[in-house]
CHARMM internal coordinates of N, CA and C (Angstrom, degrees):
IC EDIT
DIST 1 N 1 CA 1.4506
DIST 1 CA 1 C 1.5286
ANGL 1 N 1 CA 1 C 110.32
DIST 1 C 2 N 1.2023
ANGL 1 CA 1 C 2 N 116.02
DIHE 1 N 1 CA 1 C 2 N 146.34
DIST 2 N 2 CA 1.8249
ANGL 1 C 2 N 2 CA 131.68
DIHE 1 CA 1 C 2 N 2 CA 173.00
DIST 2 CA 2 C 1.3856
ANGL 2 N 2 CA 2 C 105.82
DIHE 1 C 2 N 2 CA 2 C -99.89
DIST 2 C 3 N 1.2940
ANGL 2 CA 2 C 3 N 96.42
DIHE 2 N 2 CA 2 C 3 N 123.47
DIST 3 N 3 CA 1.5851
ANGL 2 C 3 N 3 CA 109.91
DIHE 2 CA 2 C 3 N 3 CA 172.37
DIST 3 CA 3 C 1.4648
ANGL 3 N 3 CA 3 C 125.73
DIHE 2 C 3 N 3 CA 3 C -121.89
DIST 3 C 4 N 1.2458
ANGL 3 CA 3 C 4 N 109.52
DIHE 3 N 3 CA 3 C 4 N 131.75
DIST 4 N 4 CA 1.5128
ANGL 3 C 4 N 4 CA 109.96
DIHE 3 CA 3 C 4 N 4 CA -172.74
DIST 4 CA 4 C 1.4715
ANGL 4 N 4 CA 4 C 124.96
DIHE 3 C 4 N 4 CA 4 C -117.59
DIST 4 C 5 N 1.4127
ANGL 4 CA 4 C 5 N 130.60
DIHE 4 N 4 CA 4 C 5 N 146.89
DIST 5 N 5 CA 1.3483
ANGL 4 C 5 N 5 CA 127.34
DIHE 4 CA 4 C 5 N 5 CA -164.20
DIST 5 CA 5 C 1.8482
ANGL 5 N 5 CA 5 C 88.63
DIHE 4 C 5 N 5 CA 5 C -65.08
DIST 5 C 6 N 1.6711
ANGL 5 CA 5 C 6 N 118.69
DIHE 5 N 5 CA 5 C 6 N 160.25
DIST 6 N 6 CA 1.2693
ANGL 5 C 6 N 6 CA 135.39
DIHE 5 CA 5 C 6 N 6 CA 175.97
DIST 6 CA 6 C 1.5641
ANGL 6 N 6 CA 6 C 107.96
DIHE 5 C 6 N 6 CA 6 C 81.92
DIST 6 C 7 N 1.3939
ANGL 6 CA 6 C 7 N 118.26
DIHE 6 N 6 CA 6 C 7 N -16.31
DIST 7 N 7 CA 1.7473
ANGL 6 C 7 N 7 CA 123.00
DIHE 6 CA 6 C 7 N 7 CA -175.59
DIST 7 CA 7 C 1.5470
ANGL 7 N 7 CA 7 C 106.53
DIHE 6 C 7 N 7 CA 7 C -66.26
DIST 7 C 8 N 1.5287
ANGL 7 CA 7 C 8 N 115.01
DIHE 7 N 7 CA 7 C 8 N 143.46
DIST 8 N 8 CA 1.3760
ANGL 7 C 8 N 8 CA 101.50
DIHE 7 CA 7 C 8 N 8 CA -172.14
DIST 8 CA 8 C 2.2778
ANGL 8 N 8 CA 8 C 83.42
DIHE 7 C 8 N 8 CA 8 C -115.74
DIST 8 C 9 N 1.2051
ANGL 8 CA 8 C 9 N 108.24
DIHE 8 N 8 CA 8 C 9 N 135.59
DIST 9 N 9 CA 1.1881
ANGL 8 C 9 N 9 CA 107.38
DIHE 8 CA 8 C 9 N 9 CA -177.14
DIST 9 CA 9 C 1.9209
ANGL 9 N 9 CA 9 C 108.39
DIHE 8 C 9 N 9 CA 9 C -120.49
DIST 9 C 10 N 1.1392
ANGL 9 CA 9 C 10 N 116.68
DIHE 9 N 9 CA 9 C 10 N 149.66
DIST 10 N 10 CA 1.6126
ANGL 9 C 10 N 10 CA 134.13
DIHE 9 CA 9 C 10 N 10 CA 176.17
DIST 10 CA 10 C 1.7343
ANGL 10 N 10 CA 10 C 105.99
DIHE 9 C 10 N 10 CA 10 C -61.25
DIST 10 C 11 N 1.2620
ANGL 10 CA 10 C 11 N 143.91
DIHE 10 N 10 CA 10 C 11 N 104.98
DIST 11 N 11 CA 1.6748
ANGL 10 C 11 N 11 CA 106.81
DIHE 10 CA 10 C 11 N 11 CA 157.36
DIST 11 CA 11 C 1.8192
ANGL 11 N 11 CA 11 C 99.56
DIHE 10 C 11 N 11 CA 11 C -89.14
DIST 11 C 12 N 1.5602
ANGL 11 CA 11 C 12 N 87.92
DIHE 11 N 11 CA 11 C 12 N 178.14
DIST 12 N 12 CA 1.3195
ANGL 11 C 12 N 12 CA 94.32
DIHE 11 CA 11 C 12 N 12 CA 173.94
DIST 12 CA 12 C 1.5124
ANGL 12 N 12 CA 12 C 120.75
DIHE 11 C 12 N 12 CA 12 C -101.59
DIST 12 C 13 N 1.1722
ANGL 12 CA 12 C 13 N 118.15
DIHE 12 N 12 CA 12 C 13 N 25.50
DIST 13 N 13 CA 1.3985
ANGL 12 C 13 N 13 CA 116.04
DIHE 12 CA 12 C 13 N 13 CA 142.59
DIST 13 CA 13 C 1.6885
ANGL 13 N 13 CA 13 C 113.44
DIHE 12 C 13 N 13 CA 13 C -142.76
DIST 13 C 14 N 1.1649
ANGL 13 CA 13 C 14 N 102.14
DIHE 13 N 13 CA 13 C 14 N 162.74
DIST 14 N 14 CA 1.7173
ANGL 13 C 14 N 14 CA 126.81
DIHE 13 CA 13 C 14 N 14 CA -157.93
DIST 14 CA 14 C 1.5853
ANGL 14 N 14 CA 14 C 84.11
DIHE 13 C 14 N 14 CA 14 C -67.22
DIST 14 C 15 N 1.4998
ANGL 14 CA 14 C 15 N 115.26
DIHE 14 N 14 CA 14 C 15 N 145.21
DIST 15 N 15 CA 1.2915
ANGL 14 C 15 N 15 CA 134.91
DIHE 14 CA 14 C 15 N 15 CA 148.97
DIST 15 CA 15 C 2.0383
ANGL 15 N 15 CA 15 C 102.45
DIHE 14 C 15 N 15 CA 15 C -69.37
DIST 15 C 16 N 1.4623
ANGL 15 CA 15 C 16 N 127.26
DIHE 15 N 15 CA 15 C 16 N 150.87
DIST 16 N 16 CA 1.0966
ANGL 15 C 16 N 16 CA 125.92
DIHE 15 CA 15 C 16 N 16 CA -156.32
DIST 16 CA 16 C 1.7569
ANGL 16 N 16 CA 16 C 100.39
DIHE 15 C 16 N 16 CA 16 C -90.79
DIST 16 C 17 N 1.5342
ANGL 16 CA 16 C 17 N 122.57
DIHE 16 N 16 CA 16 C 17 N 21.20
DIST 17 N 17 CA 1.1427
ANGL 16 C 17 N 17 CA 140.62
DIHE 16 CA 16 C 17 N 17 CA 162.44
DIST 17 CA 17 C 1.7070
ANGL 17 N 17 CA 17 C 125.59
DIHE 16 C 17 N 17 CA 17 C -97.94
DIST 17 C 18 N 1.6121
ANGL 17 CA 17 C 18 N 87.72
DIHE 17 N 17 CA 17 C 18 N -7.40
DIST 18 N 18 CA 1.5543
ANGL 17 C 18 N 18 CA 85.45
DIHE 17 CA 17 C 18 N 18 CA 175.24
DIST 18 CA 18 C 1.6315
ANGL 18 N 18 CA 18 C 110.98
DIHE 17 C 18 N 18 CA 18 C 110.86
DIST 18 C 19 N 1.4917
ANGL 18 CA 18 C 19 N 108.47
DIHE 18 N 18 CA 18 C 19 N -39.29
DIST 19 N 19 CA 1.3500
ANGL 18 C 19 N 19 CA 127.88
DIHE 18 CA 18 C 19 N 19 CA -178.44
DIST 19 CA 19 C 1.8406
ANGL 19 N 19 CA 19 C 110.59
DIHE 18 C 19 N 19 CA 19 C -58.89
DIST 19 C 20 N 1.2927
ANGL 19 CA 19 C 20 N 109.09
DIHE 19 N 19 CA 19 C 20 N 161.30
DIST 20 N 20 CA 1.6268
ANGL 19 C 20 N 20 CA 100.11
DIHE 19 CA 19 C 20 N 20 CA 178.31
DIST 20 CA 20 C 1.7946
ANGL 20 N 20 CA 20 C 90.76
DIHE 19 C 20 N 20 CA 20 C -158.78
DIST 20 C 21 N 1.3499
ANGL 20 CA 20 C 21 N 123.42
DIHE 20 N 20 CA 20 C 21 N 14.35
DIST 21 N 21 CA 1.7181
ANGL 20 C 21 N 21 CA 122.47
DIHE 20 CA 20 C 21 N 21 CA -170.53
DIST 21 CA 21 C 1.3112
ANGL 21 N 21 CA 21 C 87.08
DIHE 20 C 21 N 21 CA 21 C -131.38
DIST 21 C 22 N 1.3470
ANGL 21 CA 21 C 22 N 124.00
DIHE 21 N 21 CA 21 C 22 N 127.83
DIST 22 N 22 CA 1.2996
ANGL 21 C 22 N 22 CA 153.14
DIHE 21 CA 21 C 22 N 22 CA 164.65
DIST 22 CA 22 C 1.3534
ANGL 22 N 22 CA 22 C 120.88
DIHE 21 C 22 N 22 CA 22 C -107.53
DIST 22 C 23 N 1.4445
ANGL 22 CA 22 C 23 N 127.93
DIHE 22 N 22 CA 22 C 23 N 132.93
DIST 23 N 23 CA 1.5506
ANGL 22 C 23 N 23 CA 131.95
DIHE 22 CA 22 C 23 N 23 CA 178.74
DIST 23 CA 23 C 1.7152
ANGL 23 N 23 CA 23 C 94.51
DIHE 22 C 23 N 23 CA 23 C -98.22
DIST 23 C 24 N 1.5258
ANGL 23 CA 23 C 24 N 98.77
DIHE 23 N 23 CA 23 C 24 N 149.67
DIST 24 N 24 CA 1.4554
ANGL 23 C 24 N 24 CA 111.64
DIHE 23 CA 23 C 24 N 24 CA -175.56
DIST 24 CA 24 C 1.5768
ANGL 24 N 24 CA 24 C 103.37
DIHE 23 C 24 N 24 CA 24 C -105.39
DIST 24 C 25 N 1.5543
ANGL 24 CA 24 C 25 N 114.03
DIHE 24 N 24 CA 24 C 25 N 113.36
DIST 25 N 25 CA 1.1638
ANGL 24 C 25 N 25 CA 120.23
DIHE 24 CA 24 C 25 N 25 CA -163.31
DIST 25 CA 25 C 1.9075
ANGL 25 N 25 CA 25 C 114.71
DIHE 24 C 25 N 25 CA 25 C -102.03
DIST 25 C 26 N 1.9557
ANGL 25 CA 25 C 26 N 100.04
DIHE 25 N 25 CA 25 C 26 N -14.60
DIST 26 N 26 CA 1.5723
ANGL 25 C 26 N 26 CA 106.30
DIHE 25 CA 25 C 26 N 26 CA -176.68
DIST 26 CA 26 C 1.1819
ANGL 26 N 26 CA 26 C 107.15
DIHE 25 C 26 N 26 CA 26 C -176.01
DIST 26 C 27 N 1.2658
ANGL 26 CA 26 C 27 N 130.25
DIHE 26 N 26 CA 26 C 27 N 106.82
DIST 27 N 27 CA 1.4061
ANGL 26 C 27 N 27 CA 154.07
DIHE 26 CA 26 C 27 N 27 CA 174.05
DIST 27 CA 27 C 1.5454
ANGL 27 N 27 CA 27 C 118.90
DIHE 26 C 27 N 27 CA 27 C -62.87
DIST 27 C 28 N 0.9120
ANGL 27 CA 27 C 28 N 140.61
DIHE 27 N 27 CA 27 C 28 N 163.24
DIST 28 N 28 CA 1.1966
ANGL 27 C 28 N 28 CA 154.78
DIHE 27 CA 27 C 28 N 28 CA -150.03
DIST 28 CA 28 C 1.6084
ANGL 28 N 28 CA 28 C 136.29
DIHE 27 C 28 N 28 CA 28 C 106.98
DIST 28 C 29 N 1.5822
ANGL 28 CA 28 C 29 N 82.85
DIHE 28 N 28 CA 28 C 29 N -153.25
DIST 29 N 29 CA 1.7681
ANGL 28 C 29 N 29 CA 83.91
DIHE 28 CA 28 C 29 N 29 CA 166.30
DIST 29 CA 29 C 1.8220
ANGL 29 N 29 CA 29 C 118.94
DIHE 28 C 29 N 29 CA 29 C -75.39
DIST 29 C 30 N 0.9272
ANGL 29 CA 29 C 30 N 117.60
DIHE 29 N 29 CA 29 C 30 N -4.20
DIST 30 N 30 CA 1.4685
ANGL 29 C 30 N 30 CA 130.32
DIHE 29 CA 29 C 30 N 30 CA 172.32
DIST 30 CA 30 C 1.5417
ANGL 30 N 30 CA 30 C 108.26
DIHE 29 C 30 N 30 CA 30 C -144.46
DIST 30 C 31 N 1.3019
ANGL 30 CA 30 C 31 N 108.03
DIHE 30 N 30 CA 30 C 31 N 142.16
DIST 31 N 31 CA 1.2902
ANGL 30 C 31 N 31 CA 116.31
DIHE 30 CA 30 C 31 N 31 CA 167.25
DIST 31 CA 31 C 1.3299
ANGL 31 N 31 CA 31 C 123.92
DIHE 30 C 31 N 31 CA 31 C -82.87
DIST 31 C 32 N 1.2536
ANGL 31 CA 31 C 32 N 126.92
DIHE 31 N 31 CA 31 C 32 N 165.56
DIST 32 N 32 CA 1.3748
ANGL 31 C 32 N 32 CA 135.11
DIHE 31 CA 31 C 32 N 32 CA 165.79
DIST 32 CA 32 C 1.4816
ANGL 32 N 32 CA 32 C 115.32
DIHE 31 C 32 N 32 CA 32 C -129.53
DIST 32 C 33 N 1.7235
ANGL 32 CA 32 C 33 N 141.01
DIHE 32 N 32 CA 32 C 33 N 115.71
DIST 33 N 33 CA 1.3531
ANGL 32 C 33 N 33 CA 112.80
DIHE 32 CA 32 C 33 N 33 CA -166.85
DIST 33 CA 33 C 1.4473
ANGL 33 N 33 CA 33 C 98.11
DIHE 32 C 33 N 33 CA 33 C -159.75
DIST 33 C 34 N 1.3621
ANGL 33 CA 33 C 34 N 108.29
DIHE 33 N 33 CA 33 C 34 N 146.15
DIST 34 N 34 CA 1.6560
ANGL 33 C 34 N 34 CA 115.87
DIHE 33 CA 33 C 34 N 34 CA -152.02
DIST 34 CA 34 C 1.5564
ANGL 34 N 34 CA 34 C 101.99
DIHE 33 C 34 N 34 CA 34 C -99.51
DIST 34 C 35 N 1.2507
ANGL 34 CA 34 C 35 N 135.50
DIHE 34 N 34 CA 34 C 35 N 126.49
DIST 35 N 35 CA 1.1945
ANGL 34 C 35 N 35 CA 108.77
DIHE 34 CA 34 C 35 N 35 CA 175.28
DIST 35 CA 35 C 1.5224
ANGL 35 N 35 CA 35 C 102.62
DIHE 34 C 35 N 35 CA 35 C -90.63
DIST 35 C 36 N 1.2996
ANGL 35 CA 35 C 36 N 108.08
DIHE 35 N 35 CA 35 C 36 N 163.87
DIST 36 N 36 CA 1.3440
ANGL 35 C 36 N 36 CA 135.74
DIHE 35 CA 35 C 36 N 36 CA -158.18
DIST 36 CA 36 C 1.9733
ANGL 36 N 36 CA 36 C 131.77
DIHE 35 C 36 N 36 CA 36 C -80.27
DIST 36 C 37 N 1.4463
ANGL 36 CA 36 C 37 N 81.01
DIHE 36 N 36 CA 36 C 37 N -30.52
DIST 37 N 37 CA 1.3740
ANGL 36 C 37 N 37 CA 104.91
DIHE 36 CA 36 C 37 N 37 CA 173.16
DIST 37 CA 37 C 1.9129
ANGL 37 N 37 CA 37 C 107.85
DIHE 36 C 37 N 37 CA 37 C -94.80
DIST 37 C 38 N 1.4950
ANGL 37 CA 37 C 38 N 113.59
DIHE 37 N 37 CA 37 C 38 N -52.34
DIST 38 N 38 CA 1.6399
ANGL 37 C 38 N 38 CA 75.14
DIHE 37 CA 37 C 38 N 38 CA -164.12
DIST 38 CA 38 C 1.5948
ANGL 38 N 38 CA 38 C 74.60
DIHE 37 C 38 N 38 CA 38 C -128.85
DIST 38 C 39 N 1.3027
ANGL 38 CA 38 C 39 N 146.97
DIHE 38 N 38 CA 38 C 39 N 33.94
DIST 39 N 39 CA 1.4929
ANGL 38 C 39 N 39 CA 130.35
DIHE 38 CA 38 C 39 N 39 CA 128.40
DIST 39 CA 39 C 1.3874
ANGL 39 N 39 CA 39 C 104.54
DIHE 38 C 39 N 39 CA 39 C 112.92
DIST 39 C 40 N 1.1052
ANGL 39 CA 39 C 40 N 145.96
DIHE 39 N 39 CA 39 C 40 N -6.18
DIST 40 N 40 CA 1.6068
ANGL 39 C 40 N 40 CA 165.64
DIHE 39 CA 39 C 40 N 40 CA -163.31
DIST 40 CA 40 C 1.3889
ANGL 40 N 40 CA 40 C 91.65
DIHE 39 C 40 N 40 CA 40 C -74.85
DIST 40 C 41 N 1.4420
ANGL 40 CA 40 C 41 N 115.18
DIHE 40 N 40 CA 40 C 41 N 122.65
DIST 41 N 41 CA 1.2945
ANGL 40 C 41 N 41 CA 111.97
DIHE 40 CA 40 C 41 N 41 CA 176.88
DIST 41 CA 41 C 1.7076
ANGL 41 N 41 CA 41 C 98.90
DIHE 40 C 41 N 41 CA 41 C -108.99
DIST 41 C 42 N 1.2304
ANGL 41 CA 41 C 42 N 133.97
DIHE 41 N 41 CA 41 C 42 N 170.57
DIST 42 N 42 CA 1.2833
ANGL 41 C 42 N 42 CA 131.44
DIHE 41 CA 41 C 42 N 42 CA 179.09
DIST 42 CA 42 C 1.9233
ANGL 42 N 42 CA 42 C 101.41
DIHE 41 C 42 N 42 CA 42 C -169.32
DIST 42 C 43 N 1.3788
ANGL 42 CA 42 C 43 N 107.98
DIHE 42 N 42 CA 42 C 43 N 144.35
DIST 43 N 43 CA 1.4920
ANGL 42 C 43 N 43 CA 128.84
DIHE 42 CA 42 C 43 N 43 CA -179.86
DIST 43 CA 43 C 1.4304
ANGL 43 N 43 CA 43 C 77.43
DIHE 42 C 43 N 43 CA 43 C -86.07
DIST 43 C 44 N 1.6357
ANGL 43 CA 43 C 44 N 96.82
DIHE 43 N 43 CA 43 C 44 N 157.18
DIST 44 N 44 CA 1.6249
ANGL 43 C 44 N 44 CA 122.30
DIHE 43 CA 43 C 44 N 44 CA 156.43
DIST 44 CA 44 C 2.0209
ANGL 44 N 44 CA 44 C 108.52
DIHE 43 C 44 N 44 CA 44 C -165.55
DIST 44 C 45 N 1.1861
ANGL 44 CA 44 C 45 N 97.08
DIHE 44 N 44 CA 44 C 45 N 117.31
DIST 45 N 45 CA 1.7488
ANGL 44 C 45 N 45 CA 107.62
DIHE 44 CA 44 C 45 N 45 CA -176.69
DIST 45 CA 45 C 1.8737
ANGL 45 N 45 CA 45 C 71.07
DIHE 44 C 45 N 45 CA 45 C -41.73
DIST 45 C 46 N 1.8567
ANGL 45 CA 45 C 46 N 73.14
DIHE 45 N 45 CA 45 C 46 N 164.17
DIST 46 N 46 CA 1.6850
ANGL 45 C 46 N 46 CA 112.99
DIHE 45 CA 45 C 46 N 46 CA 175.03
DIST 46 CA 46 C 1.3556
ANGL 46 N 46 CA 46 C 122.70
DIHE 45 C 46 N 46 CA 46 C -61.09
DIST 46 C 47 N 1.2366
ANGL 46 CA 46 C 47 N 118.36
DIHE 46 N 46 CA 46 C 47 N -46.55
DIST 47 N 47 CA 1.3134
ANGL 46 C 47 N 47 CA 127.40
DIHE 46 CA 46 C 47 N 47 CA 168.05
DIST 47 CA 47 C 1.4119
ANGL 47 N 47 CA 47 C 132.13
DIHE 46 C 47 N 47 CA 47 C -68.36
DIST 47 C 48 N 1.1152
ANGL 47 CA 47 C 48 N 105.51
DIHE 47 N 47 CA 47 C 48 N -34.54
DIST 48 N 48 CA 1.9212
ANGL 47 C 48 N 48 CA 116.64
DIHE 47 CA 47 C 48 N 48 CA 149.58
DIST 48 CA 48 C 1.0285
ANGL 48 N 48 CA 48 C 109.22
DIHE 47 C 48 N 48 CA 48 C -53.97
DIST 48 C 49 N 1.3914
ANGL 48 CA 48 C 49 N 133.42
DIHE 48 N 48 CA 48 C 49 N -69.29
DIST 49 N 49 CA 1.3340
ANGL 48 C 49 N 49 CA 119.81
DIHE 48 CA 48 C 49 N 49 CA -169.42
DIST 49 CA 49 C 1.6885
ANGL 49 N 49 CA 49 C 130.10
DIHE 48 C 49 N 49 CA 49 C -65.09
DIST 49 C 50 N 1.2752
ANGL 49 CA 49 C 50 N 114.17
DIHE 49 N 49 CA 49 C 50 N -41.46
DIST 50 N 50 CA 0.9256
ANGL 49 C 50 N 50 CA 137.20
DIHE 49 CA 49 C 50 N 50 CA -178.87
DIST 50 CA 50 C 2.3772
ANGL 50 N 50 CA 50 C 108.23
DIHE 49 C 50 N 50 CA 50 C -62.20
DIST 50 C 51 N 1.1740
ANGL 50 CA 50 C 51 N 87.66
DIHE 50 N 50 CA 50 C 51 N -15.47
DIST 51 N 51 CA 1.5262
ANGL 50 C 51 N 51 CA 120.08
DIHE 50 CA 50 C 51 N 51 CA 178.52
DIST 51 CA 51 C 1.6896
ANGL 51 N 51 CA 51 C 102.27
DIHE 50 C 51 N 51 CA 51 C -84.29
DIST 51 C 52 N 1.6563
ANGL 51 CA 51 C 52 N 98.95
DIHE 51 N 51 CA 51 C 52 N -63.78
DIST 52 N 52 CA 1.7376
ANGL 51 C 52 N 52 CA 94.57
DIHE 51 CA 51 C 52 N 52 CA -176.80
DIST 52 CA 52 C 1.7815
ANGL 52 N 52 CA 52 C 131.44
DIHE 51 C 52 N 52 CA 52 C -75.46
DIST 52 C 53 N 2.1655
ANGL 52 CA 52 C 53 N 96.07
DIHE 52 N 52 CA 52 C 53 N -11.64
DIST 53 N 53 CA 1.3089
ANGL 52 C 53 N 53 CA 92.27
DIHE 52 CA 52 C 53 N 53 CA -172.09
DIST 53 CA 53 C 1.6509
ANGL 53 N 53 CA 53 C 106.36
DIHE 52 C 53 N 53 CA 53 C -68.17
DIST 53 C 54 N 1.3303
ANGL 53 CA 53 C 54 N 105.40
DIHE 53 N 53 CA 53 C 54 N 168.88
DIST 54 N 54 CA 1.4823
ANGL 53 C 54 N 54 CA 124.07
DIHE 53 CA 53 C 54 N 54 CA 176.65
DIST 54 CA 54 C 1.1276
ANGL 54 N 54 CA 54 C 103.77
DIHE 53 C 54 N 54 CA 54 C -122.54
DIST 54 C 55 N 1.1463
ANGL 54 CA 54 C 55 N 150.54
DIHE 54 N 54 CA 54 C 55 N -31.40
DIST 55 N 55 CA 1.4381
ANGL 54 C 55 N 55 CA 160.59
DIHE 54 CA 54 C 55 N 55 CA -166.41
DIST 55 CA 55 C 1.2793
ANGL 55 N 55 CA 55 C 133.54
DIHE 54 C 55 N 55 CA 55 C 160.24
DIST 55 C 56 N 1.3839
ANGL 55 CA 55 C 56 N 122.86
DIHE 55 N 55 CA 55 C 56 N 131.00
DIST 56 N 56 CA 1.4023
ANGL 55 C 56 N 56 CA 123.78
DIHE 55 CA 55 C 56 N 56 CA 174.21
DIST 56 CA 56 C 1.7480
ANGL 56 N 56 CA 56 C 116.52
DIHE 55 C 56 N 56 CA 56 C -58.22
DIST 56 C 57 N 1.4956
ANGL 56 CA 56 C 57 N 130.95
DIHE 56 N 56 CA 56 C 57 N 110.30
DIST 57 N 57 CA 0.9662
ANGL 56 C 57 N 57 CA 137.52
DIHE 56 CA 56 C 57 N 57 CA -166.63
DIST 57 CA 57 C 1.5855
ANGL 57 N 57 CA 57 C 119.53
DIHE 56 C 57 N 57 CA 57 C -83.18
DIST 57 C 58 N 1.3793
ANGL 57 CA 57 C 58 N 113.74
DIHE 57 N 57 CA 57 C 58 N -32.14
DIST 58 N 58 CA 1.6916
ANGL 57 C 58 N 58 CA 124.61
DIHE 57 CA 57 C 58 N 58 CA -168.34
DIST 58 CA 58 C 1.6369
ANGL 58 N 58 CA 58 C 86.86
DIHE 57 C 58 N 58 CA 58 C -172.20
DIST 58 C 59 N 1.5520
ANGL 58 CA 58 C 59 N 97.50
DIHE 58 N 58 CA 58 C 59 N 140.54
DIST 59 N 59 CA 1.8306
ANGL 58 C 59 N 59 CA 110.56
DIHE 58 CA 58 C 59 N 59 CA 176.83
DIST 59 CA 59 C 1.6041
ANGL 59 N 59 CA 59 C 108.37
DIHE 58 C 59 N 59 CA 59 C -114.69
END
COOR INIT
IC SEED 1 N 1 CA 1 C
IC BUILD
């Protein structure tokens, strides 16, 4: 999958706010990605993430 900074993506499990749609804030070898509901931004290496998405939701 191609991922682009501003993409808001699905994981497949809930952030502990309820939220589960994340905005993609910095691409690379690690991610950076905001969740959507209460604003918590968090890094995750490439392979983690790319592990938790479920689907690209809005580009």
């Amino acid at each position: 999958m191609k991922f682009a900074v501003g993409e808001v993506v699905q994981f497949k499990k809930e952030h502990p706010c309820g939220s589960d749609q994340w905005e993609i804030l910095r691409t690379g070898m690690d991610f950076r990605v905001k969740c959507l509901k209460c604003g918590r931004v968090i890094m995750l290496p490439r392979p983690k993430f790319e592990k938790s998405v479920k689907k690209i939701v809005d580009s």
